[in-house]
C-alpha positions, -999 to +999 in steps of 0.1 A: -196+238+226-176+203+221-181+182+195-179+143+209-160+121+194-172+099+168-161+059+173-132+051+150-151+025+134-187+039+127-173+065+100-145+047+076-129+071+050-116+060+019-093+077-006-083+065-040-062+078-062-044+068-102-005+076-106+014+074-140+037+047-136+068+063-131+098+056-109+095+095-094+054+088-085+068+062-056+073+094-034+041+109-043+019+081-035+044+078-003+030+112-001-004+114-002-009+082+018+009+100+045-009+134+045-039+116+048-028+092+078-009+121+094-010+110+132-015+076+124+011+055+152+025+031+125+019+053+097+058+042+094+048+009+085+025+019+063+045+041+046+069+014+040+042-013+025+032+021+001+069+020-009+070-014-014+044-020-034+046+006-058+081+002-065+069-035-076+041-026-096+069-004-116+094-032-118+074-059-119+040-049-141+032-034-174+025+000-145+057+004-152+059+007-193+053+036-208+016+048-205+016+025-178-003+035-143-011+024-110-037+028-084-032+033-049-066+030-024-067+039+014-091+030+038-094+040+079-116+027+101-131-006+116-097-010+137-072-001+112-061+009+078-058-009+045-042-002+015-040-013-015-022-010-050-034-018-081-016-026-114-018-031-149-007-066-145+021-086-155+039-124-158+046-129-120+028-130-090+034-116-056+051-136-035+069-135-002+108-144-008+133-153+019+163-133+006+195-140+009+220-123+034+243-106+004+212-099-018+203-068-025+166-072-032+137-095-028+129-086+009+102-058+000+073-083+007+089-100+038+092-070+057+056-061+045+040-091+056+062-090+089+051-055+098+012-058+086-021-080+102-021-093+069-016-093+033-027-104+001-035-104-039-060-114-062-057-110-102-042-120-133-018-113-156-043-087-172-041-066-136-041-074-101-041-054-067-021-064-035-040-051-001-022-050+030-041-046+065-026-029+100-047-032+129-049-007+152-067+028+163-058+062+170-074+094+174-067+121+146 
């Protein structure tokens, strides 16, 4: 006997999961984000915003000092996934930067914000979380 298929939106998962703040935990949390999204038709994009994000909460928080850690959430369903990092906090806040052409960093958050529904932060210097949302459904 089939089982039928359950609507995408009436059963959300969510994952969430604490990384020591290392450079090398980037590709881990690249990692488990995309076993868990395996299938997933922009799971390239969201893979990339994973990236992203970490690698700022390392550069750019006290996630990235030693003891430091980060936070990484996932959540499928209602049309889509969203993720979201959280750090230990830091002086500076997220912001989208128009690079220039010879730079060779600062367009992390560009790309993210070009390749997502929508993106955003809410904290302090004490800790913060960025949350990006991608729209969009598939079948697993």
């Amino acid at each position: 006997m089939a089982l039928l298929p359950v609507a995408e939106s009436a059963v959300p998962l969510y994952w969430r999961r604490s990384f020591p703040g290392r450079t090398e935990q980037a590709r881990v949390a690249r990692g488990f984000v995309g076993c868990l999204l395996a299938g997933c038709p922009f799971l390239d994009d969201v893979l990339l915003a994973v990236g992203e994000l970490v690698v700022n909460a390392l550069r750019h928080t006290k996630s990235g000092q030693d003891g430091g850690s980060f936070t990484v959430e996932v959540l499928r369903g209602c049309g889509g996934v969203v993720l979201g990092v959280a750090d230990q906090g830091g002086p500076c806040e997220p912001v989208v930067v128009d690079a220039g052409e010879l730079d060779e960093c600062g367009r992390g958050l560009l790309t993210v914000s070009r390749t997502a529904a929508r993106w955003g932060w809410y904290g302090d210097e004490s800790g913060r979380k960025v949350t990006v949302t991608f729209a969009g459904e598939w079948v697993a």
